[in-house]
N, C-alpha and C positions, 0 to 999 in steps of 0.2 A: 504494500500500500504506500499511496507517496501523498502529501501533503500539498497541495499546488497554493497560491495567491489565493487569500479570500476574492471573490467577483461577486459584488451585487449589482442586478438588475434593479429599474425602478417598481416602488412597488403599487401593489396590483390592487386596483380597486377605489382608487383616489377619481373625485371628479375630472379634475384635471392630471397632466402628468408634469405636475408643479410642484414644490411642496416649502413650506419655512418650516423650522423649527429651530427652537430653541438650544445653544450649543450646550448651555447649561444642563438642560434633562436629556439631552442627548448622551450628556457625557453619564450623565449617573446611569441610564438604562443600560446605554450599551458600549461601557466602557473598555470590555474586554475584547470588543469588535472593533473598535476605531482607535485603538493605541496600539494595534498589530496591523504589519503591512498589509492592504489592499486598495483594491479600485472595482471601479464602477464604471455601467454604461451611462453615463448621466452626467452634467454638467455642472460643477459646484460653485458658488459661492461664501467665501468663508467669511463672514464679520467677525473676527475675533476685536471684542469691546474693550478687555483686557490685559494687560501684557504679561511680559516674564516668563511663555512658554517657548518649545522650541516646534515648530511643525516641519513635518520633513515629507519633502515628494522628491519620488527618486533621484535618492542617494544624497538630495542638498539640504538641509538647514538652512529652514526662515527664523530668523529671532524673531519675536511675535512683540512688536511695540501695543501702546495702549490705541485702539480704531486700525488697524492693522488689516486689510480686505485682500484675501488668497484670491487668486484664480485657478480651482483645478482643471485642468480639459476633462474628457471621455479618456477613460485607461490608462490614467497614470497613476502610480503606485505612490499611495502616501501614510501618515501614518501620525495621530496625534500624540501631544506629549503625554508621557502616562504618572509623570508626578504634579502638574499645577492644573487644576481643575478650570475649565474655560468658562468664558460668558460672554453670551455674543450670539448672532443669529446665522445660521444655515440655509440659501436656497438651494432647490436643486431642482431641477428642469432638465427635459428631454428635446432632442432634435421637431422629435412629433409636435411637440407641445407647440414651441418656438417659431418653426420654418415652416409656413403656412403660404407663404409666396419666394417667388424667384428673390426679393429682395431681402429677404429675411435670412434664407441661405447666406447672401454675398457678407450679410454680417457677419456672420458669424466665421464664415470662413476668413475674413479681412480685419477681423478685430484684432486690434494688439493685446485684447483681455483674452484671447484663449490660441491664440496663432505666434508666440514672441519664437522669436529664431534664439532667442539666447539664454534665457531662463524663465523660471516659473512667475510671471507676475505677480506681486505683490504688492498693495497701496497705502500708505499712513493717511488716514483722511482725517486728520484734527479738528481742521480749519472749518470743513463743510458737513460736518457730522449729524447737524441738524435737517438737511435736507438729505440725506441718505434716510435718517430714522424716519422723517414722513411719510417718503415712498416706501420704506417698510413697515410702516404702519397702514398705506392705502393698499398694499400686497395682500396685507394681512387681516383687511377688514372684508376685501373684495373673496378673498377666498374663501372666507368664513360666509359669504353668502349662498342661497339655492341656486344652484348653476343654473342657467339659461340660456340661451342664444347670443347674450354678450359678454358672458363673464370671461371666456377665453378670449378674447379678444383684450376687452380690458386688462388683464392679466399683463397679455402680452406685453399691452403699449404702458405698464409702470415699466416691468421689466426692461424694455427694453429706454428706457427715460434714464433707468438705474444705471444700467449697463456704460451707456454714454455720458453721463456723469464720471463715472469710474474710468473711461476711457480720456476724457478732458483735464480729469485729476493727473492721472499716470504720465500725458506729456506734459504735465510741469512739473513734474520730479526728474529723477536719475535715468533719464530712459531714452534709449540708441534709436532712431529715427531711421528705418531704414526707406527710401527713397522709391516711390512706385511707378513703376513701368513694366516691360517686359519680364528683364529680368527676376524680380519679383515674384512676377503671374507664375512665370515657368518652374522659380522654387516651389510658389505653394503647390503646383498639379505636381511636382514631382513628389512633394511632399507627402501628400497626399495620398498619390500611387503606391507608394512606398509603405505607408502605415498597412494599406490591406495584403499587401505584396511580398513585403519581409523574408516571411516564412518561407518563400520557395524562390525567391526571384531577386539573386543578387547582380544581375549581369547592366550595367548602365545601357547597355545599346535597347537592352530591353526597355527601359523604362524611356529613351529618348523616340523609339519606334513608338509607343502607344501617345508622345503629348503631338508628336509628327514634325518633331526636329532630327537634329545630328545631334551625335553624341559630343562634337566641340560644342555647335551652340548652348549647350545645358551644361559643359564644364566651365564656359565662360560666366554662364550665368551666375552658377555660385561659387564660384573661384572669385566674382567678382562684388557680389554680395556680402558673402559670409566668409571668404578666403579660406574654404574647401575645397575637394575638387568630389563628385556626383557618389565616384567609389568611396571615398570617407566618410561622407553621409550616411554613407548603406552600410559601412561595417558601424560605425558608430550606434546605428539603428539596431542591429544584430547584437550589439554589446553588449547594451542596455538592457535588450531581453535577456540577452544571458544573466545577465545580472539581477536581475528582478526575481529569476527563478532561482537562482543559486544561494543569493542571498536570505529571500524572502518563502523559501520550497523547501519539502525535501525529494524533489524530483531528480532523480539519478540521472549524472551525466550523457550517460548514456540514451533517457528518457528528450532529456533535452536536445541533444546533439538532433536527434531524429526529429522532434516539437520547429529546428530550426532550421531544417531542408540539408541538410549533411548528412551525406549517405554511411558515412562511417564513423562513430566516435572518435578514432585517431583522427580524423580530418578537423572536427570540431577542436580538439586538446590543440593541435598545433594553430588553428585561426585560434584560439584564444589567447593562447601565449603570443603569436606576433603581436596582437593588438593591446594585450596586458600585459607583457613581461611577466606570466606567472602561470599556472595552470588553473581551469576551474575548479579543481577540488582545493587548489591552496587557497586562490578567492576566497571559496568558503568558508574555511579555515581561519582566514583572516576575519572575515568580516564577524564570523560567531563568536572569534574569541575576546 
């Protein structure tokens, strides 16, 4: 028997596929659930109210200031602190819920709150904390109402009031602007390609055959963007998982090597070591002890 990432789905039976609650009785109910590694298919919002903890999404430490706003994406592995008890409020929303038209998608996929090329965003909102808590007070009133024909809707349009505020905040702090054109476009589809693709499809000509460039135009792209080149992206991608499972699993190397399209364990032990300097079982070794 192996132990894989806790995964939850949203859950079933909500009028919408929205949800706030409270971090405080989150933390007491299901403590044992959210201070160990997992993820979800669903979209998070964190308001941590209070500071002093540490929250970690794959592999990095946020110090949690006082008004401190996570952005988790879909399926990143994260994991709250398990000694300072939080207070603060949780959204969590689905693709369903949200992307309702073609324009709804483009946000989402184009937000710097859930698309950063470089870390997990993060917002200290001291300043405007007062109009965050209204709109999570009109979330919160609106949902506690009998759904009907416009409450999804209205939903939406705080949310997304919310969201854009948290986006206005975020470029006026510490945050790399990165410049949209082509280039860009071409990271996020690869990006994109690549999150479904991973598992079996490391080859760049592949991934530049399906956006229907060359394989230079897509190394220029983000060699020129992000000062990668297409193939570092994809092991980096491939890392990550390894590491999620190694760390966060007791999935036998063996289990994994196969989980990440390598036909032979040994092939997997040696791509890890070129990209780690280590093997995956001393990874794990490291990281457990």
């Amino acid at each position: 028997m192996t132990e894989d990432i806790l995964k939850y789905d949203f859950k079933e039976g909500l009028p919408q596929e929205f949800e706030i609650l409270q971090m405080k009785q989150l933390y007491a109910e299901f403590k044992a659930e959210i201070t160990v590694a997992h993820r979800a298919e669903f979209y998070q919002v964190l308001w941590f109210q209070k500071g002093g903890s540490v929250h970690y999404v794959d592999f990095k430490p946020i110090v949690i200031e006082p008004n401190t706003v996570v952005l988790v994406n879909k399926n990143s592995v994260q994991q709250f602190d398990r000694k300072v008890p939080m207070e603060g409020k949780v959204i969590l929303f689905t693709d369903h819920f949200f992307c309702k038209e073609a324009s709804d998608v483009r946000f989402l996929k184009s937000s710097i709150l859930f698309n950063d090329l470089f870390e997990t965003p993060h917002i200290v909102i001291p300043n405007i904390s007062s109009i965050f808590s209204e709109l999570i007070t009109a979330l919160e009133t609106e949902i506690e109402q009998q759904k009907d024909e416009y409450q999804a809707d209205v939903l939406r349009n705080y949310l997304r009031n919310f969201l854009l505020l948290l986006e206005r905040e975020r470029r006026n702090q510490d945050f790399t602007e990165i410049k949209k054109g082509p280039d860009l476009d071409y990271i996020m589809i690869f990006k994109e390609l690549l999150e479904h693709q991973f598992h079996h499809n490391k080859q760049v000509n592949s991934y530049a055959t399906q956006m229907y460039i060359t394989k230079k135009r897509l190394n220029l792209a983000t060699s020129k963007v992000l000062g990668l080149t297409p193939k570092k992206i994809i092991d980096d991608r491939i890392m990550l998982e390894a590491k999620r499972l190694l760390a966060h699993s007791t999935t036998s190397v063996k289990e994994i090597s196969f989980a990440l399209g390598f036909e032979e364990p040994t092939n997997f032990v040696k791509y890890f070591r070129k990209n780690h300097l280590s093997t995956p079982l001393e990874f794990r070794d490291s990281f457990l002890s």
